[in-house]
N, C-alpha and C positions, 0 to 999 in steps of 0.2 A: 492516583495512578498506581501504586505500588500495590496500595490494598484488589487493584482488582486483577494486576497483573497476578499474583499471589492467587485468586481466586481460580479465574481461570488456568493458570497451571496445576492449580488441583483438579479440576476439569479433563485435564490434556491427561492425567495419570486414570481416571478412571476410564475414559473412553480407550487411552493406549490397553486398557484388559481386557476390552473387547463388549462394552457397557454398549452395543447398539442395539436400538429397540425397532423388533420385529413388524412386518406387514401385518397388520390384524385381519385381512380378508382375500378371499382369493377369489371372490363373485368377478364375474365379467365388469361389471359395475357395478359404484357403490357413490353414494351421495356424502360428503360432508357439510356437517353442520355445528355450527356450538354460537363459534364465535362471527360477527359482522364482516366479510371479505370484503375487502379495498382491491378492487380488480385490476387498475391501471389501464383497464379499459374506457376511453371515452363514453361508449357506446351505451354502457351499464356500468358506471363506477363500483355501485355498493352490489353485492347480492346475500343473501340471507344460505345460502345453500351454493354447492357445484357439485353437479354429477363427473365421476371422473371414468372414463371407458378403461376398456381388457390391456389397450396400449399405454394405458396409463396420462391421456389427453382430456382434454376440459371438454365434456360432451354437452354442459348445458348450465345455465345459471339461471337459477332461480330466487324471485323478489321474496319468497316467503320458503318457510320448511315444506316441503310438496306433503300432502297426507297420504295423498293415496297412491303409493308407488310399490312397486313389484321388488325395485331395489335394497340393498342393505341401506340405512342409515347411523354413518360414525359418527358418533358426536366427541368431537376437539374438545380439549381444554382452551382456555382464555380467554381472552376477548377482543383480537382484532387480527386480522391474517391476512396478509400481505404478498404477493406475488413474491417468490424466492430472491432474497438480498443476498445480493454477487458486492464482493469489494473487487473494485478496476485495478487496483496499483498495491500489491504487496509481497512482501517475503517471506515465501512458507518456511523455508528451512531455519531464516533467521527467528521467524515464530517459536518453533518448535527448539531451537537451539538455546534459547533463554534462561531455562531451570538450569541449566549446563553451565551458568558462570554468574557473576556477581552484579547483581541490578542496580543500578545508582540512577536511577530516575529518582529518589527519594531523598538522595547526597543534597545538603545544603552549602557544601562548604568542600572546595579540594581536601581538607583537614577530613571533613566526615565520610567522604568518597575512598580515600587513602583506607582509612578505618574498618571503611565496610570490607574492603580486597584484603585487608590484612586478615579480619576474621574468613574469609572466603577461602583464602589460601592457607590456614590452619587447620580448617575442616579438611581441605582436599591433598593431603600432602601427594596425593602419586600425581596431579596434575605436572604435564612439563611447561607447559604457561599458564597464569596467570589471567583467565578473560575475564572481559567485563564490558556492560556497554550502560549508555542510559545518562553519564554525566553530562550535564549542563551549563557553562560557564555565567552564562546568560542569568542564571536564578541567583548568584551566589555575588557577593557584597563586591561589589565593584567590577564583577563580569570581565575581569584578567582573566587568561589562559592559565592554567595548572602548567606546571613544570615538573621537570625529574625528580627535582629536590623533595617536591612534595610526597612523591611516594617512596624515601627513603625509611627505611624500616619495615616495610608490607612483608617483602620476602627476597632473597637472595637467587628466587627464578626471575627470568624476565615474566613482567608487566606489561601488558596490553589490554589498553581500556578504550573501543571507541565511545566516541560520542554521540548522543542520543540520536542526530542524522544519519552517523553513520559517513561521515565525510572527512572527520579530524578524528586522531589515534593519538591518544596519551600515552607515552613510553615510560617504564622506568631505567635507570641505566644499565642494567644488565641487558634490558630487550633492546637498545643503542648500540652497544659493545656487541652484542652477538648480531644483528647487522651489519655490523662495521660502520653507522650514521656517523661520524666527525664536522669537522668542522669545514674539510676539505671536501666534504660531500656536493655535488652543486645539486637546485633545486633541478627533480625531471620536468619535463615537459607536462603541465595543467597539475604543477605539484609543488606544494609550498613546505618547507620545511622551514618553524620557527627557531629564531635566533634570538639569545642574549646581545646585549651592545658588545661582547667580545666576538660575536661570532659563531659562536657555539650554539649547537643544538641545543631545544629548550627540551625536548620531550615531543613536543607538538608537530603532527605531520599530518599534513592537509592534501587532502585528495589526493594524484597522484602518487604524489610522494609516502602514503600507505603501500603500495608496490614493492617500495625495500625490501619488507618484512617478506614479499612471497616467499625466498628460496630458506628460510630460517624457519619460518610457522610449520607446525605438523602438521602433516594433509589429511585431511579426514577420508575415515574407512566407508567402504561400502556400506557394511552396520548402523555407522553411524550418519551417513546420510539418508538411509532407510527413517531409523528413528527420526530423526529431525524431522521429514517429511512428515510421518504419519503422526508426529505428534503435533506441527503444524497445522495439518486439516480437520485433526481432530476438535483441536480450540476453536477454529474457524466453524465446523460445525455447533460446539456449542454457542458460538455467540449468535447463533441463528443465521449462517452463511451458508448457501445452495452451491454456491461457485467463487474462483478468485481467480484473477489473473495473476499467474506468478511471474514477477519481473528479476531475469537475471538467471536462470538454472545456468549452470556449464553443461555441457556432452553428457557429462557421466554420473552428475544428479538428474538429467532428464531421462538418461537410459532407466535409472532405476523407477524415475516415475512409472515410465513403459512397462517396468515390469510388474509393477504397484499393480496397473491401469490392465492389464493382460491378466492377473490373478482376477479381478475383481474388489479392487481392499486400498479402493481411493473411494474414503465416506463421501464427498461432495467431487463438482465438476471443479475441473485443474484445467483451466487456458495458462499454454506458458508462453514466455518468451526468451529466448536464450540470450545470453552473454553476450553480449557484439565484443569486451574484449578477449575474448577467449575465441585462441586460436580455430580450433576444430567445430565453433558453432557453426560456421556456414556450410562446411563439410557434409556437417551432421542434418542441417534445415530437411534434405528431403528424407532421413532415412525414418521417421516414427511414422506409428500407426496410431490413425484418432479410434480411437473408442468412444462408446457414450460419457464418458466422464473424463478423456481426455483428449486435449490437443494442441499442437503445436502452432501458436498462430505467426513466428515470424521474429526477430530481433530487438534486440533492446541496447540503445550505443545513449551515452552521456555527452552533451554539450559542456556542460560547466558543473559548478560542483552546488555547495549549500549557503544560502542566505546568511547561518546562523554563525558558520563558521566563514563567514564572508569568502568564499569560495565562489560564490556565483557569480557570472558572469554580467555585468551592469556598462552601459554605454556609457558610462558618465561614472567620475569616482565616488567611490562608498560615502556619503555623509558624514560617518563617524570615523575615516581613515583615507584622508586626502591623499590622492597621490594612487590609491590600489584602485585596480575594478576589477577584483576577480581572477578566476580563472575559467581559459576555455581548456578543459581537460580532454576534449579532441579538438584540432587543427579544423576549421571548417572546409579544408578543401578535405579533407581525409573522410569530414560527416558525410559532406555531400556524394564524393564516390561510395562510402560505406550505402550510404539508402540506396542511392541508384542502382547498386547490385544487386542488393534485397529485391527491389522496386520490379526489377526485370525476373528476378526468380519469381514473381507471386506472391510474395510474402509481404506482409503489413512490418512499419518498423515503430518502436515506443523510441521517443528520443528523450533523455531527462533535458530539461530547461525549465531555468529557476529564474533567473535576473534576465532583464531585457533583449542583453546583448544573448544569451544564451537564446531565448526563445526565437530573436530572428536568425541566428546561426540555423537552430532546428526549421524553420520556417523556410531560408534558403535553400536547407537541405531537399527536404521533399519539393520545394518548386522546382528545384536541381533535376530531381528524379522523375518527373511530371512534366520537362520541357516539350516533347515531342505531344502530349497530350489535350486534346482539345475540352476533355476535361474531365474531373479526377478519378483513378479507376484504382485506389485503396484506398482504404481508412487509416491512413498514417495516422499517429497519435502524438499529440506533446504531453510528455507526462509532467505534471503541476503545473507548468504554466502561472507560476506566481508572479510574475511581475514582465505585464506584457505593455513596450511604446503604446501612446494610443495609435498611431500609425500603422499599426500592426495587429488588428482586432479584425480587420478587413481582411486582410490576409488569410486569416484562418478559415473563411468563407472561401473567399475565392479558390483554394488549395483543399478544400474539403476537408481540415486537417481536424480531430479531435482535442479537445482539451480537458485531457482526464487529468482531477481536480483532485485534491485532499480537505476538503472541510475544515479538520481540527486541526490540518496544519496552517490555518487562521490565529484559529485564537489561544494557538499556544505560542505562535510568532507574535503576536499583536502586542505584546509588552516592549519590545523593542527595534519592531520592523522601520516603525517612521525611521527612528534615531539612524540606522542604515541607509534609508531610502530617499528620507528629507520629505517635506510637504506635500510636494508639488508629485512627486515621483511616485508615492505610494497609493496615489486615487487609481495609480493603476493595477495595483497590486489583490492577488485573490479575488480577480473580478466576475465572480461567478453571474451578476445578474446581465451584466453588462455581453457576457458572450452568449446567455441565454435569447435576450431579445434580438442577437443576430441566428441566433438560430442554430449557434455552432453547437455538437452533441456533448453533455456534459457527462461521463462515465464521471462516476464519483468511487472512492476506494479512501483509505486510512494511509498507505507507505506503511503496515506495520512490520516491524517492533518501533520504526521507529515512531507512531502512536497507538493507542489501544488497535487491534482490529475488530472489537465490538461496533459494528457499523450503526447505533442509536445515538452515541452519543456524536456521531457524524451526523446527523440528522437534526438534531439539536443544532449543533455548531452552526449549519447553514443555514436553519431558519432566524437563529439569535445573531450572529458572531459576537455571541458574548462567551465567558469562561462559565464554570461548574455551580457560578456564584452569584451569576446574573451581572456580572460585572462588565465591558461599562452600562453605564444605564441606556437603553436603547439601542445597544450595540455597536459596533467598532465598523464606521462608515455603512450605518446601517443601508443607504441605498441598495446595496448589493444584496442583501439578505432575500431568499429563498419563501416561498409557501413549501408547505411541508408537504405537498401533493409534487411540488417541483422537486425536492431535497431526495422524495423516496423516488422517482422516476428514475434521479438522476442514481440512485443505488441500484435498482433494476434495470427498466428497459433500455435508459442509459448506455450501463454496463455490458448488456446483451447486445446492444446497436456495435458495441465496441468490439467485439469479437464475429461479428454478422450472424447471430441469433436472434433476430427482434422479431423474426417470425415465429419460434416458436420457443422463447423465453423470455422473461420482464414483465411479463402482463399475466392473469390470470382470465385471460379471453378463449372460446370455444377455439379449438385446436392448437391450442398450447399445451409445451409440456406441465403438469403437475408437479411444477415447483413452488414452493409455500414455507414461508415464515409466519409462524403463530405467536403472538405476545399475550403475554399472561394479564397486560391491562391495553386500554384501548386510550394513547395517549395526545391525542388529537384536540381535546379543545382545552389543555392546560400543557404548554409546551415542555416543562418541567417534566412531566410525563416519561419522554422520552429517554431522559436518564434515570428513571427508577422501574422502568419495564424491565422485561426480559423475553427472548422466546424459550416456550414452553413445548413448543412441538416445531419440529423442519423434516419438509419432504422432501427427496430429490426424485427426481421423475416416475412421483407416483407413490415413493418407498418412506414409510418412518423410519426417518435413521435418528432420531433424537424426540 
């Protein structure tokens, strides 16, 4: 993980200087050719060739290289090209914000994580905190939570390190003391703040209870949310990504998208969706303009928090911590009028739910907001959907509701999901096949940073669920596992169904837009494949930008 994070952020520096590669043709039409098109079309899967028109739409597909054509013919690098791969579920700015603090995806040990921040914070002496994200408690010898103690010695500024979800915050005691966290502190509402047997804060603050920290952290500049943006879609461009949906902008990282999006100088398509806790998002819901590359689709509010930091919301207590289930970090009466608002504005809501209890929370919501409905008139989404009752699979049919899914956040949970969820519990858990054959739309996406956002090695995960190793053998409840025509659908027109594009995105069919990811091998009948490609060439409507 490190080495490719590493990778790609050299990536994000050469694209941020302006490394995009030019249209090569200005003909009315022009035919490509190199590599085998995988269309995503029923009608015509393979074509050997696509004529693409003046408007930059798919004029015509052809079984063979046409000879005798009046047209230009471009011939692509590599060898398999794929209808343009959109990720459903991610975080540009937190992408793009990465090279900007201390990576501990690689920390094996609170002791090596501590180590890395100390050298981070050596390098960076003007920083006034200390970030970091990427720690894992889960990898490391006994999978206890880190404490404050552990990062005494790193630096005398405060410390804040989240964790690889992105749902629990490592403090050290400076970044305590300058919140004022005590012992007198009580937890907020869908927020856990860890205790020693005295009482005392440990370090450790879980989902809500990150909140503390707003009025202490520095707020990031206009500048610097520009940069994080553009250095975010720039990565996502390189890993062969047409489109993302961004979960979470506030107001005033989307205005600057707007203005991103108004210059012309957003490389790939931005679906976003704003903040549900941030006050001025619904204010803000009608004032953007969509452009071709951008648009507003509508809200994003959290049921419960994360799996790994036992934060999600479960009907029944955690397995490995009798007595908790979670947290609901909104009140479900507050979800339910929060979507119904949205609901009656026009707008689609993402709602996060992870654990059971959280997903019928999210599920109640939108039937909440669909009461008066004879039947369903948005694409409400549950975003991960990892561990759904089976009582509640049906619902998501009947509610029309989306389950946009994380792939690798399978089989990098799968080392210790059962131990969470017990036997019986987690046959329900990442049931990708299982809401296929109901028919429910699976937009597939990463959640990055918090995993790679190279969308192949998601690709991989859902045909396997195994790890980078082949590891288990046959994969982790293989049932559920994916054909890799399903896997990429669900990275495309999936994704496009998720934002109501599927008419003219996802597919490489006659009157679609000319979006395309090209891979430098064609990795289809050795699954492995998948993780040692790469794309070599991405268009977005019509244009090489890579």
């Amino acid at each position: 993980m490190h080495r490719i994070f590493v990778f790609v952020l050299l990536l994000v520096a050469a694209a941020q200087a302006g490394d995009i590669v030019p249209e090569t043709t200005d003909t009315a039409v022009r035919i490509y050719a190199g590599p085998t098109f995988w269309t995503g079309d029923p009608n015509m899967p393979e074509a050997a060739a696509i004529a693409v028109d003046r408007d930059n739409r798919v004029l015509e597909l052809y079984g063979e290289v046409p000879k005798d054509t009046p047209w230009e013919i471009i011939h692509l690098p590599g060898a398999l090209a794929l209808p343009g791969l959109h990720d459903a579920h991610l975080h540009v700015s937190g992408i793009g914000r990465l090279r900007e603090q201390v990576l501990l995806n690689d920390a094996i040990s609170a002791d090596d994580a501590a180590a890395m921040a100390r050298v981070w914070a050596t390098e960076h002496p003007e920083a006034q905190v200390i970030r970091g994200r990427g720690w894992d408690q889960s990898r490391w010898s006994g999978g206890d939570f880190p404490t404050w103690r552990d990062l005494e010695g790193v630096a005398e500024r405060p410390v804040y390190l989240r964790r690889v979800d992105g749902h629990a915050a490592w403090l050290n005691r400076a970044m305590l003391d300058l919140a004022g966290i005590t012992r007198e502190t009580p937890d907020p509402d869908g927020g856990r703040i860890l205790r020693d047997d005295d009482g005392d804060p440990t370090g450790i603050l879980v989902d809500n209870a990150i909140d503390l920290l707003a009025d202490v952290l520095p707020k990031p500049t206009l500048k610097e949310r520009e940069r994080w943006l553009l250095a975010g879609l720039n990565a996502c461009a390189d890993a062969g990504l047409v489109a993302v949906h961004d979960m979470g902008q506030t107001p005033i990282t989307c205005a600057v998208s707007q203005d991103l999006a108004d210059k012309g100088l957003l490389p790939i398509r931005l679906f976003v969706y704003l903040e549900g806790g941030d006050e001025g998002s619904l204010t803000a819901l009608r004032t953007y303009r969509d452009t071709d590359r951008f648009q507003v689709m509508g809200m994003k509010y959290y049921a419960d928090g994360a799996l790994g930091s036992r934060g999600a919301l479960l009907l029944d207590d955690y397995s490995d911590e009798p007595g908790h289930r979670g947290l609901a970090v909104t009140s479900g009466a507050k979800l339910s009028a929060n979507v119904d608002e949205v609901h009656r504005r026009g707008f689609q809501c993402a709602i996060h739910a992870i654990g059971d209890g959280g997903n019928r929370m999210a599920l109640d919501a939108i039937a909440f907001a669909q009461r008066d409905e004879s039947a369903p008139t948005r694409r409400h989404r549950v975003e991960h959907a990892q561990v759904v009752h089976p009582d509640d699979f049906a619902r998501f049919v009947s509610l029309g509701a989306l389950a946009s899914m994380q792939p690798t956040h399978c089989t990098s949970d799968m080392r210790w999901a059962e131990d969470r969820l017990g036997a019986v519990r987690v046959k329900g858990a990442y049931a990708w096949r299982t809401f296929l054959e109901l028919d429910v739309p699976l937009p597939f996406g990463s959640d990055a940073p918090v995993e790679d956002w190279n969308p192949l090695p998601g690709i991989y995960a859902a045909v396997t669920r195994q790890d980078g190793e082949g590891a288990p053998t046959g994969g982790w409840y293989p049932e559920q596992r994916l054909t890799w025509q399903e896997a990429v659908y669900a990275f495309t027109y999936g994704a496009a169904y998720a934002v109501g594009r599927e008419t003219d995105l996802g597919r490489l069919a006659v009157g679609c837009v000319f979006d395309c990811t090209v891979l430098a091998a064609d990795p289809r009948e050795d699954v492995r494949g998948w993780l040692d490609t790469y794309a070599v060439a991405v268009f977005v409507g019509g244009r090489r930008i890579r």
